[in-house]
N, C-alpha and C positions, 0 to 999 in steps of 0.2 A: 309767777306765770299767770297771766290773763286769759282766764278759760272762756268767758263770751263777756262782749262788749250787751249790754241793755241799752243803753239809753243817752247820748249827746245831746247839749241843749248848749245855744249861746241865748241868755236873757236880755232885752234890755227892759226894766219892770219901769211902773213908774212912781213918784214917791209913797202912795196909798197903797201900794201892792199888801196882799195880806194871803199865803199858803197854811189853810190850816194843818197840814201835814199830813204823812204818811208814814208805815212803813214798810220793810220790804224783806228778802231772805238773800239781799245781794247790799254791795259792798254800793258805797254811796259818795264821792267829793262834791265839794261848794269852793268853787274860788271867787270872791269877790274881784272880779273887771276893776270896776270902778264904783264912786260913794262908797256908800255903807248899808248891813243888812243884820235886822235881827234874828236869834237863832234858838229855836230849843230843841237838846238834842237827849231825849227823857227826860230827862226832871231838871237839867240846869241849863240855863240861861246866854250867851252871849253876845255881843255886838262886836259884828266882826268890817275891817273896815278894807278898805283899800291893798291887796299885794297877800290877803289874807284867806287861808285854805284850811274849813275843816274834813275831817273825813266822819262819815256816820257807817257802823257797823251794820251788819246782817241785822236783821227785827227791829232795830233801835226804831223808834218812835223819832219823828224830826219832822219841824215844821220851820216857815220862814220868811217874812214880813218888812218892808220898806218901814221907816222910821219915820215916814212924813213929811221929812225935812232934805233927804239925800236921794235922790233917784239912781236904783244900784244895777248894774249889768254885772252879772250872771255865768259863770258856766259852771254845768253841773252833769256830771259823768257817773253812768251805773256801769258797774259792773261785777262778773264774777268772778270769782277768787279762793284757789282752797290752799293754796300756800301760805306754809307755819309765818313766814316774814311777813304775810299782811299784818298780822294781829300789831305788829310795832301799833300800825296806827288806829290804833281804839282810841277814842278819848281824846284826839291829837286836835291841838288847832297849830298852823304851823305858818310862817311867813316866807313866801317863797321870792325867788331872784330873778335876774332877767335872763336866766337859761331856763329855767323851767317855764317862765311864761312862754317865752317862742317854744317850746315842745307843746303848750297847751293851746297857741296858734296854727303851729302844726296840726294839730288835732281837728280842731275844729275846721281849717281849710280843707283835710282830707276828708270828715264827716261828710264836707257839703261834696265832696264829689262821689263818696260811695253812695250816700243815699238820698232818697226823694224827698224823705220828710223832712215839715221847716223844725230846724234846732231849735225853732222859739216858742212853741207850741208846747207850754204848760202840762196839758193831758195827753201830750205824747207818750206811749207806754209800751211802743217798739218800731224798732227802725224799720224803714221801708228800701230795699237795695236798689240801688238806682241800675239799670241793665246796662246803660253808658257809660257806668265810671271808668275813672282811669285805671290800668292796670297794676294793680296792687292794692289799693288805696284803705280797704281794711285791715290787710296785715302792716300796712305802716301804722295806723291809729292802734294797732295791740302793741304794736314795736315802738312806737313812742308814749304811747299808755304807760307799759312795762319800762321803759327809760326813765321817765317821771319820777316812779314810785322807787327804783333804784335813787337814782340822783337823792331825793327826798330823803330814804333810809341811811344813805351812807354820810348826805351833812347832817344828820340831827343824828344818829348816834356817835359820830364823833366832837360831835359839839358837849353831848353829855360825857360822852369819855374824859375831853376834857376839862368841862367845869369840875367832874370828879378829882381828875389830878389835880388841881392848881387846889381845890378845897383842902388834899391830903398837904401839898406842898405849903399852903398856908399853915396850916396845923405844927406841921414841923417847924416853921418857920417861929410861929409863935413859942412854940417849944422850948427853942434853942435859943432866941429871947429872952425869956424867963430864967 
């Protein structure tokens, strides 16, 4: 459950881009648009590319830089969260499909109609409500926020549910082999 949205950004950076980072007491995603984007999220390092989403926890330190070479658009979602099921994604970097991407189009087309502020604006550090939007348009962005992160949880921990089975069914398989 999605207690307050903070913060909607769609980027387009350009390849020099360089965020020395931040951090924060609220939950954090980066989905890589398009190119590629370097990433550190406390003390370890990665390059994340194209179709690719990490999440940064409460306080985590995180910061995030163009490579030089790939000019990367951007979207990146705060918010807050005190549900036991967020924690799944500590640590998580995940690659997502073309139903999540259209929820995170959703998102960002509802963003530009609840509020005033431009999603591209870097030192954005809170939404501005737009007094014309269309009616609903916040509670669809929690309702598809909250979708997302469903959708997300339930193919990656079945995906590890099963690489678990087929590891135990290898095992036996070996076994019986022998």
């Amino acid at each position: 459950r999605i207690k307050r949205l903070v913060t909607v950004h769609y980027f387009e950076f350009a390849k020099d881009y360089v965020f020395e980072g931040e951090s924060h007491d609220f939950w954090e995603f980066l989905y890589v648009d398009t190119g590629e984007a370097e990433i550190v999220a406390d003390a370890q390092s990665y390059t994340l590319k194209q179709g690719d989403m990490i999440f940064h926890k409460p306080n985590e330190f995180h910061s995030v830089w163009a490579n030089g070479k790939i000019a990367p658009n951007l979207v990146v979602i705060s918010f807050e969260c005190n549900s036991k099921a967020i924690r799944f994604f500590e640590n998580r970097i995940l690659q997502i499909g073309d139903g999540e991407k259209n929820l995170l189009a959703q998102i960002i087309r509802e963003a530009r109609n609840a509020f005033t502020s431009p999603l591209h604006t870097p030192s954005l550090k809170q939404l501005e409500k737009n007094p014309h939007s269309l009616f609903g348009s916040e509670q669809l962005i929690k309702i598809y926020l909250e979708l997302l992160l469903i959708r997300l949880y339930r193919r990656e921990s079945k995906a590890e549910a099963e690489s678990k089975l087929s590891s135990v069914t290898r095992e036996k398989s070996e076994e019986a082999a022998i």
